[in-house]
C-alpha positions as a printed NumPy array, in Angstrom:
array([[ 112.986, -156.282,   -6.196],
       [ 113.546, -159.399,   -4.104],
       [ 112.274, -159.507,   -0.488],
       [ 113.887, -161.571,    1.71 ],
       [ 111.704, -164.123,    3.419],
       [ 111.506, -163.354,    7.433],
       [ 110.403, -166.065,    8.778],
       [ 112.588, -168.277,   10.984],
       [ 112.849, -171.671,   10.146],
       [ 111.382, -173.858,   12.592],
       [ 112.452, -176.793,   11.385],
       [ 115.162, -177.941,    8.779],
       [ 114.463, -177.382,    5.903],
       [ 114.438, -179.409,    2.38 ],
       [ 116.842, -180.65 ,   -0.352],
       [ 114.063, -182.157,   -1.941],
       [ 116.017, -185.589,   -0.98 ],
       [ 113.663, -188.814,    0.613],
       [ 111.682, -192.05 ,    0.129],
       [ 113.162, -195.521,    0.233],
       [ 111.331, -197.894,   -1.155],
       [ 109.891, -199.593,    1.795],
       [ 110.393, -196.987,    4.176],
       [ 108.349, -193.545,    3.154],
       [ 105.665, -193.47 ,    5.727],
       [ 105.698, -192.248,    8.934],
       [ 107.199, -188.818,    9.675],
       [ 106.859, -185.409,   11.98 ],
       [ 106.592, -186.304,   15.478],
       [ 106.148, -190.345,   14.707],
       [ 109.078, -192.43 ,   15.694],
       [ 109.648, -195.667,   13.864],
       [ 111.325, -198.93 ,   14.943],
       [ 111.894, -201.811,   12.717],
       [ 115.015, -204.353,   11.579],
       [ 116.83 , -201.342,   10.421],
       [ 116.633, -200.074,   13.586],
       [ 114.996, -197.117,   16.071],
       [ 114.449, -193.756,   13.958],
       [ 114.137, -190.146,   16.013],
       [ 112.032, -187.493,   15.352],
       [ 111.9  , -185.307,   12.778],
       [ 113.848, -181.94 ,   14.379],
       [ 115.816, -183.998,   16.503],
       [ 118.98 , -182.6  ,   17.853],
       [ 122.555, -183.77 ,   16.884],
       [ 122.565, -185.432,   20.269],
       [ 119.241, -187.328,   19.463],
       [ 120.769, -188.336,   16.133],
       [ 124.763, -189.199,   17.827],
       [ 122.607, -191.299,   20.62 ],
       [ 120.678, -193.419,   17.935],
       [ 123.328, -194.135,   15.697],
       [ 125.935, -195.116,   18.95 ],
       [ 125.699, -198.746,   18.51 ],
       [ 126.392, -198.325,   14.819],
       [ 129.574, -198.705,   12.995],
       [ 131.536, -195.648,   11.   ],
       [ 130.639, -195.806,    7.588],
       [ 131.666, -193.655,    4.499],
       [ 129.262, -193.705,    1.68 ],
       [ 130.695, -192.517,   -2.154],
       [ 128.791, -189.021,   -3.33 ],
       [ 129.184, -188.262,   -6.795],
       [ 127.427, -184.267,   -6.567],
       [ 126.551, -182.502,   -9.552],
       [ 128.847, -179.865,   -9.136],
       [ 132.326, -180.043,  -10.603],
       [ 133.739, -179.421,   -7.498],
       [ 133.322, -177.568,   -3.959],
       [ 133.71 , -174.006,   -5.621],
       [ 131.21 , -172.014,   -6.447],
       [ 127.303, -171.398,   -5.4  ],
       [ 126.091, -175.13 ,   -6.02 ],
       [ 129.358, -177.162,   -5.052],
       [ 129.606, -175.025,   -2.209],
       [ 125.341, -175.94 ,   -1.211],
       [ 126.697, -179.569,   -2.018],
       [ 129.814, -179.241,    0.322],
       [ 127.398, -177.435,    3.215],
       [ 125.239, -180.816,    3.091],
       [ 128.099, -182.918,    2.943],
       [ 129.577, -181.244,    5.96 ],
       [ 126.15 , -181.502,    7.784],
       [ 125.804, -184.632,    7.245],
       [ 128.75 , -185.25 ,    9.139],
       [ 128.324, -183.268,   11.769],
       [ 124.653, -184.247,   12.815],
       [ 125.937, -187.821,   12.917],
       [ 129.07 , -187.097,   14.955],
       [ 131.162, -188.774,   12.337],
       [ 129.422, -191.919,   11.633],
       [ 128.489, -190.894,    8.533],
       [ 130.688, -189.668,    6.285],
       [ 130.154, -188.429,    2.596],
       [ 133.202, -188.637,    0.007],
       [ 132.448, -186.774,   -2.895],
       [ 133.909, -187.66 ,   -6.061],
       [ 133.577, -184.692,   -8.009],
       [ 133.216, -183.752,  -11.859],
       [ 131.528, -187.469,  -12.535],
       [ 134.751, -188.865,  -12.136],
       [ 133.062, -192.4  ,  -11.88 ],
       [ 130.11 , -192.066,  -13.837],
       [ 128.711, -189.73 ,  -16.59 ],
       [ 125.618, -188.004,  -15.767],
       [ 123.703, -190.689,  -17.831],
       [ 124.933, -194.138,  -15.868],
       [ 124.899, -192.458,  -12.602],
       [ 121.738, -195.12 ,  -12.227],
       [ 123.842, -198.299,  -13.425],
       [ 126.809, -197.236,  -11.053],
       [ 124.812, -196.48 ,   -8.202],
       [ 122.996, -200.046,   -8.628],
       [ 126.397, -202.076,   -8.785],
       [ 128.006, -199.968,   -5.543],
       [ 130.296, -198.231,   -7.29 ],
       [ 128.326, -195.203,   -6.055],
       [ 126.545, -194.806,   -2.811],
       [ 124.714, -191.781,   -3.712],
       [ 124.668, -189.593,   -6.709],
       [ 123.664, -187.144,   -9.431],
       [ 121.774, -188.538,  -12.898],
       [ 120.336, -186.705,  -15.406],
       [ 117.394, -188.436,  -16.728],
       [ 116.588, -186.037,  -20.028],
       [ 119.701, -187.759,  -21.765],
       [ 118.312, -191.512,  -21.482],
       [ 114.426, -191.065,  -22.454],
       [ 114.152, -194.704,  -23.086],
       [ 115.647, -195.658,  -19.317],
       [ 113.129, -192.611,  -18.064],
       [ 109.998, -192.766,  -20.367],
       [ 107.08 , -191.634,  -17.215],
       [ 110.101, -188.916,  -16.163],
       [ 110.374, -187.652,  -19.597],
       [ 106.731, -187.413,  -20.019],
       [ 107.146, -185.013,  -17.029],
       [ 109.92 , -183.201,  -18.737],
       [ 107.511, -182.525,  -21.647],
       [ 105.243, -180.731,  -19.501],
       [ 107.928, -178.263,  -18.193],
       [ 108.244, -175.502,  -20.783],
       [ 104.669, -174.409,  -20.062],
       [ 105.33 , -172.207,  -17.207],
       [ 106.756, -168.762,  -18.103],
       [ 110.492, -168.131,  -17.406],
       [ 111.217, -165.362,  -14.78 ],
       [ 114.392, -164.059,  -13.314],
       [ 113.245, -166.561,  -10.606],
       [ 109.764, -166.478,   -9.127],
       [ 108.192, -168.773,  -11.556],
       [ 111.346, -170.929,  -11.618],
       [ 111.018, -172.098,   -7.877],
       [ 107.297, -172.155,   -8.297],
       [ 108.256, -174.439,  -11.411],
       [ 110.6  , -176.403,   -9.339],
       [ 107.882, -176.92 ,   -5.856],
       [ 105.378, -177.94 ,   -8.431],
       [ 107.028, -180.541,  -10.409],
       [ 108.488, -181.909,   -7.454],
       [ 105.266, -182.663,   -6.172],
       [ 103.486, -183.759,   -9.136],
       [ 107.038, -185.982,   -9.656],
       [ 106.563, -187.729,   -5.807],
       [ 102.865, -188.404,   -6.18 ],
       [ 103.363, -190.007,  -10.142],
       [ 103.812, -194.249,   -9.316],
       [ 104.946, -194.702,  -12.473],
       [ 107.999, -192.293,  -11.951],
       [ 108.667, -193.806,   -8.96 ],
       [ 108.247, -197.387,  -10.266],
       [ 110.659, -195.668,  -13.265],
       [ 113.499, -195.461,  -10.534],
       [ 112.587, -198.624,   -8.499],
       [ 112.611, -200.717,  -11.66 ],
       [ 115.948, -200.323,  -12.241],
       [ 117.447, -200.842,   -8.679],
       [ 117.587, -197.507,   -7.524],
       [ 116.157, -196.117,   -4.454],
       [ 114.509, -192.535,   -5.079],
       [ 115.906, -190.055,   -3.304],
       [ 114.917, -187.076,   -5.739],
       [ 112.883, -188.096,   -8.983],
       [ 113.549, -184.785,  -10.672],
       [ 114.79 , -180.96 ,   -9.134],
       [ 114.288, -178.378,  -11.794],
       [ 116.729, -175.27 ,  -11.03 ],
       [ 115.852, -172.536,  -13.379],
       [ 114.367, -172.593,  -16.951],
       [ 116.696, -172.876,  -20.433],
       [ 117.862, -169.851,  -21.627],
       [ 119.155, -170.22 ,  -25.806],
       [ 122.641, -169.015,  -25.943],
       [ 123.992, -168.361,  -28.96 ],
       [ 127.013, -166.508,  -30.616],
       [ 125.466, -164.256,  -32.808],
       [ 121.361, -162.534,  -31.734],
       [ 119.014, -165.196,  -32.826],
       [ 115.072, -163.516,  -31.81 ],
       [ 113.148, -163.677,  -34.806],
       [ 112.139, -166.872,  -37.16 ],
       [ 114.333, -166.384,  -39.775],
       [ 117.367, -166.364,  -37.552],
       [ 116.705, -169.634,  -36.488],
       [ 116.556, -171.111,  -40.119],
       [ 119.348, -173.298,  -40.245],
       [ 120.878, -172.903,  -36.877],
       [ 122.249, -175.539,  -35.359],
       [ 121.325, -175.435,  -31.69 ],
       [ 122.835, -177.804,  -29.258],
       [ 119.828, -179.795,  -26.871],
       [ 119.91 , -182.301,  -24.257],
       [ 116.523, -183.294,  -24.406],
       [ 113.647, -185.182,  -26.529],
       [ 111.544, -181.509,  -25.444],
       [ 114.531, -179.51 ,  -26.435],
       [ 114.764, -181.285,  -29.707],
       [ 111.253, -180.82 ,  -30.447],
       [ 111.125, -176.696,  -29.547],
       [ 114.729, -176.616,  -31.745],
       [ 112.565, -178.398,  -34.632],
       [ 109.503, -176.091,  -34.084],
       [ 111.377, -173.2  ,  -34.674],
       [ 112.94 , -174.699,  -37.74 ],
       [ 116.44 , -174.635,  -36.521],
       [ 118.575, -177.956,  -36.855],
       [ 119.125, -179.6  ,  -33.21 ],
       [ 122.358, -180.846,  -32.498],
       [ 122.16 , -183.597,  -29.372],
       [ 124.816, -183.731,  -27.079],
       [ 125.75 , -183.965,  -23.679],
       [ 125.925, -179.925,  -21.968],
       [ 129.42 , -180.554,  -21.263],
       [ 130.218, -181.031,  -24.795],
       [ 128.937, -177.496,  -25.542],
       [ 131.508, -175.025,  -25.039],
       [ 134.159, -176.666,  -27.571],
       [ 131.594, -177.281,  -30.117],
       [ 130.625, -173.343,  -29.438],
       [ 134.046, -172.011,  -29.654],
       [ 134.817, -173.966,  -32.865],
       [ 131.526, -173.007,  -34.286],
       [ 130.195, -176.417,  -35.169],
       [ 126.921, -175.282,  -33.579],
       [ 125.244, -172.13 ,  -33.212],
       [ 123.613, -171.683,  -29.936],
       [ 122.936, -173.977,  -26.869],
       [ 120.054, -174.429,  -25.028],
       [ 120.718, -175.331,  -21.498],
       [ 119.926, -173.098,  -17.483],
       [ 121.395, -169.907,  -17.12 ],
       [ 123.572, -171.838,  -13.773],
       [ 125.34 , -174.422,  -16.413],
       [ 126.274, -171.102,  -19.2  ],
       [ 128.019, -169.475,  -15.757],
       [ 129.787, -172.49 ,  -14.904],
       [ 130.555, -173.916,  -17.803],
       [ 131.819, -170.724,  -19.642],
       [ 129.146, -171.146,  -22.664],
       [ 128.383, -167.305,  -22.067],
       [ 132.215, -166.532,  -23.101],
       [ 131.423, -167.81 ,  -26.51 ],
       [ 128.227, -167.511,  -26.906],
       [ 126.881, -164.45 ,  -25.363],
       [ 123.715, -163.385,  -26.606],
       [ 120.489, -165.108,  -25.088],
       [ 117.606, -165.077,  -25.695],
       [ 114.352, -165.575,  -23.59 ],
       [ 110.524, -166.175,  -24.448],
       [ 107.658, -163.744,  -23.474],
       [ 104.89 , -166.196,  -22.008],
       [ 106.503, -169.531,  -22.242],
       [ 109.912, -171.54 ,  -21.508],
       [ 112.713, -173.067,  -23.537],
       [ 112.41 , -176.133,  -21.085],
       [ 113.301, -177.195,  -17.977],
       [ 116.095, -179.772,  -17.625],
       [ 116.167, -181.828,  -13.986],
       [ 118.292, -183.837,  -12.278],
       [ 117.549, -186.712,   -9.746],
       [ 119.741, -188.389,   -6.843],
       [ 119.054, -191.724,   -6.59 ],
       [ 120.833, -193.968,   -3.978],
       [ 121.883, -197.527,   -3.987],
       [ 122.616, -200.196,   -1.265],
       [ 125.804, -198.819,    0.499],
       [ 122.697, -195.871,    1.411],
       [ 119.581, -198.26 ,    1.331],
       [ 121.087, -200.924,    3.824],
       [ 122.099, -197.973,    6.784],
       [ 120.178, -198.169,    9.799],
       [ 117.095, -195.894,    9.779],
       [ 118.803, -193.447,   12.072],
       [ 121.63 , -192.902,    9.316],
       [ 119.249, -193.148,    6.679],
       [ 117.16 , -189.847,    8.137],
       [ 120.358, -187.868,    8.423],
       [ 120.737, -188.032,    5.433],
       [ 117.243, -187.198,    4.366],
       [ 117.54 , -184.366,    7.129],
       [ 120.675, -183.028,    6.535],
       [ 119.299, -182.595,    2.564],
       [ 116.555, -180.89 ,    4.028],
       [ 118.524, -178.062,    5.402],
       [ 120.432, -177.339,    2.466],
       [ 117.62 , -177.308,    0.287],
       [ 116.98 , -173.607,    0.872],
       [ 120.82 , -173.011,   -0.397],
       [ 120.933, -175.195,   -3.512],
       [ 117.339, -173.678,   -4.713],
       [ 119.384, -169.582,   -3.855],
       [ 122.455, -170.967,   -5.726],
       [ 120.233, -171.211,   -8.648],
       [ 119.377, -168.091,   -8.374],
       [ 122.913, -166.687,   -7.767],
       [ 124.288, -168.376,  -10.878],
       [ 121.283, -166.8  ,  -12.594],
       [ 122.092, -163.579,  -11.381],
       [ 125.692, -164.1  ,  -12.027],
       [ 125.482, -165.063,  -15.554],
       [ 123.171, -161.96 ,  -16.711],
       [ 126.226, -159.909,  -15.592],
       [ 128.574, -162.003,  -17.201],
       [ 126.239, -161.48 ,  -20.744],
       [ 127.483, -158.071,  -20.46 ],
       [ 131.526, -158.662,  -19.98 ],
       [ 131.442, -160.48 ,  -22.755],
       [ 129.556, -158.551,  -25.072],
       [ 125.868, -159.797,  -25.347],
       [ 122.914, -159.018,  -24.645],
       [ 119.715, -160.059,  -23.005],
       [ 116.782, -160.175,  -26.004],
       [ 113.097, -161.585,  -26.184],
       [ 111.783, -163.866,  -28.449],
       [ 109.949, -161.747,  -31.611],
       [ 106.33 , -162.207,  -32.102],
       [ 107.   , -164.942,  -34.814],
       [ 109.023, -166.501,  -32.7  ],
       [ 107.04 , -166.649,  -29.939],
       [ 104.082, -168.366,  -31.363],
       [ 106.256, -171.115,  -33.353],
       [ 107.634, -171.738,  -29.633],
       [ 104.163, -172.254,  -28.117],
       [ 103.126, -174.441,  -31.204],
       [ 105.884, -176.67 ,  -30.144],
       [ 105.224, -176.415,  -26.248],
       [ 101.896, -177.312,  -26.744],
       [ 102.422, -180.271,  -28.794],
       [ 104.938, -181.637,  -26.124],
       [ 101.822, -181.4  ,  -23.582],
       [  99.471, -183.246,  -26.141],
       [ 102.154, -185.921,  -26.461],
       [ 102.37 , -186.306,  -22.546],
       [  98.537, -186.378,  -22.229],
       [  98.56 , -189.375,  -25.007],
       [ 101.385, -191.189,  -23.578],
       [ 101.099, -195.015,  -22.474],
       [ 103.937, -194.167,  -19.807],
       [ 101.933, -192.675,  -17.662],
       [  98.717, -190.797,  -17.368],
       [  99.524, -187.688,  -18.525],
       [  96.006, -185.957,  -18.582],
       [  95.806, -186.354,  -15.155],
       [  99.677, -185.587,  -14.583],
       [  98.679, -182.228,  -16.873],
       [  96.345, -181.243,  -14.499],
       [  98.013, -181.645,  -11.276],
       [ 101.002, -179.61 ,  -12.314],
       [  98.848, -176.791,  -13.708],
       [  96.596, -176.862,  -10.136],
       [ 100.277, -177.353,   -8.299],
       [ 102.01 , -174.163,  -10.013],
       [  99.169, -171.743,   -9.922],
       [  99.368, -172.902,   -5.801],
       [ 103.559, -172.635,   -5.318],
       [ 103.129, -169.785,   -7.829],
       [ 100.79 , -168.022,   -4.827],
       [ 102.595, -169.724,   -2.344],
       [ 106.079, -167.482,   -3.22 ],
       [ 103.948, -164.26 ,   -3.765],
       [ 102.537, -164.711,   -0.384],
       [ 105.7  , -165.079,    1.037],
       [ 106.756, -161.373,   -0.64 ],
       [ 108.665, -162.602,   -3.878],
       [ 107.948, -160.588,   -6.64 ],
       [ 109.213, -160.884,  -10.699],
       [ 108.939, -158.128,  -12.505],
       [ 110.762, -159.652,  -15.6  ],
       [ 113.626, -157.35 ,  -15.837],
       [ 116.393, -159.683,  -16.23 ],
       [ 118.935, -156.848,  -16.106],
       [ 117.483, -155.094,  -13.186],
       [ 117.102, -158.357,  -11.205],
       [ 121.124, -158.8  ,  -11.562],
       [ 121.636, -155.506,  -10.931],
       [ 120.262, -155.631,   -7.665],
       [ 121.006, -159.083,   -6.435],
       [ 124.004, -157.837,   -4.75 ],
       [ 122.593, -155.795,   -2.053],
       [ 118.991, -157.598,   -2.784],
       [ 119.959, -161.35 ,   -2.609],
       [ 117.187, -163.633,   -2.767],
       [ 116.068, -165.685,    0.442],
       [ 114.203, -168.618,    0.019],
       [ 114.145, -170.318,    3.241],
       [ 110.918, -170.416,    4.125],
       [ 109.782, -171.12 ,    0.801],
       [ 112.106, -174.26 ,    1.182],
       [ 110.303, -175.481,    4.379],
       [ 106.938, -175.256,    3.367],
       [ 108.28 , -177.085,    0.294],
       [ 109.706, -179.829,    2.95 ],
       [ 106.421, -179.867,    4.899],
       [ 103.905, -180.616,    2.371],
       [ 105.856, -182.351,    0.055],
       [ 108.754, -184.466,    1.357],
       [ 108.067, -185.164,    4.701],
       [ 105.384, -187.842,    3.984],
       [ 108.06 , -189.324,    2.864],
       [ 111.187, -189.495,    5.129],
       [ 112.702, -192.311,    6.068],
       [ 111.308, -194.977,    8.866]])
């Protein structure tokens, strides 16, 4: 069962968006003032924001979201905080989203977002290890906590997010290539394998060819002695329906809205362990960077509140897509006992690789994601969420039980973004 969080925010809450470089620092109750400009307070009113930004031109800034477009439970989070943004600037600011990567693939989000052709936007960084090598690292790390219907997921997601802020080489990854950060990574929910026929044991996965996205995803696919296929997630559901690969590995969110659980309906999930975790990052460039600090924190701000949304779409889609595992025939299995140990072979030989990487240091990264789950992981059981692992049962009762996650979202905001708002 999922019990609703009751307390009232008291402040906005997070998107997990912040930091320019040159202007994290002061926050809370601290107003700034420098060239860009007077900043308000963190809470401030839409009249406190309208007032600082009256001097200052209109300006529209280019948003490519992740979402394909403003339907469904993430495009409509990323049309809320679109709308918000406008609205607590009293229409100086104004987002245009392109939507479905219209100008840029999820891959040279970074390059177009350097150049201007993007103001803000949505990169993947799993699918360019070389451009990412201290955010990969990171990535590696992820399939350690166990997957969940969703408690561990947004424990998963507070903890690499802070781990992610506080790592200066991932944030000298980003700055490096003329980026501001304005999320180094946001985890949703972990991989599930979806495949067209029931693939649970270790001899079913002799031979398969299973699509990944990542160097980790390639390296589980290879543990369990199936044959990875890498592609782009959008490539999936043709190679799927023409059967040039087997399964996919990829969140439960993308098999909802990309159809992959039409064709390939039968998914399976580990016992004590994760397929991976696949992130994505906003980074900004100058059209964003070059806004006075006022319109730079509504920005920051207006993410904050819609944090709480984008983190319950997650779980939504999750919801939505064990339903839709039924319609089409499937089922929801666990990983066999053979299985299961080739998988944590392979997960634990991604985390020796991070902790003997030059990219960053990864022993110490190791340990401050273990110390930062086990904390969000209380954190979320404090606030009255419970797993119990029933996938099925979780679905079934999302309806009438849906998840609420907005306090979880602002004490994610509190202790991990704020530090580093805008000013």
């Amino acid at each position: 069962m999922q019990i609703p969080l009751t307390r009232t925010l008291a402040v906005l809450s997070v998107v997990a968006l912040s930091g320019l470089a040159g202007c994290a620092g002061a926050a809370g109750s601290q107003t700034a003032e420098s060239e860009s400009g007077t900043g308000v307070d963190f809470g401030a009113s839409p009249e406190q924001y309208q007032e600082a930004l009256a001097d200052m031109e209109p300006v529209t800034l280019t948003y490519q979201p992740g979402a394909q477009s403003a339907q469904g439970h993430t495009g409509e989070a990323e049309q809320q905080f679109i709308d918000h943004v406008a609205e607590m600037s009293g229409g100086k600011v104004t987002l245009e989203p392109v939507w479905g990567q219209a100008i840029a693939a999820f891959d040279e989000v970074t390059e177009a977002a350097a150049d201007g052709r993007i103001d803000i936007g949505v990169e993947i960084p799993i699918y360019t290890p070389s451009k990412y090598e201290a955010v990969n690292e990171l990535i590696n790390l992820a399939p350690a906590p166990p997957a969940s219907p969703y408690v561990t997921e947004v424990s998963t997601t507070a903890a690499m997010m802070e781990v992610a802020w506080n790592t200066p080489e991932i944030m000298d990854n980003y700055e490096s290539l003329g980026v501001s950060v304005l999320r180094p990574v946001m985890f949703e929910t972990s991989n599930a394998l979806m495949c067209s026929e029931p693939v649970t044991s270790l001899d079913d996965f002799s031979g398969k060819q299973i699509r990944v996205g990542s160097a980790a995803d390639l390296a589980i696919a290879e543990g369990m002695g199936a044959s990875p296929v890498s592609m782009p997630f959008v490539e999936a559901y043709e190679a799927l329906q023409r059967n040039t690969i087997d399964c996919t590995l990829g969140g439960l969110r993308i098999g909802a809205e990309y159809g992959f659980l039409e064709v390939a309906p039968h998914v399976t999930l580990p016992n004590d362990a994760a397929w991976g975790r696949s992130p994505t990052a906003v980074v900004a460039g100058p059209g964003y960077r070059n806004l006075p600090v006022a319109a730079q924190q509504v920005v920051f701000d207006a993410y904050a509140q819609s944090n709480a949304r984008s983190l319950e779409a997650a779980v939504a889609f999750s919801a939505d897509a064990i339903n839709m595992v039924g319609e089409n025939g499937g089922e929801i299995s666990r990983l066999g006992d053979d299985a299961e140990e080739a998988l944590q072979g392979a997960v634990e030989g991604l985390r020796e690789e991070t902790i003997g990487s030059s990219a960053l240091d990864g022993a110490d990264a190791a340990e401050r994601l273990d110390a930062s789950f086990d904390r969000w992981l209380a954190i979320a059981e404090e606030e009255g969420h419970t797993d119990t692992g029933d996938y099925v049962g979780f679905a079934e009762g999302f309806s009438s039980d849906p998840v609420d996650l907005s306090t979880f979202s602002e004490r994610m905001f509190e202790e991990i973004y704020l530090p580093h708002r805008p000013s």
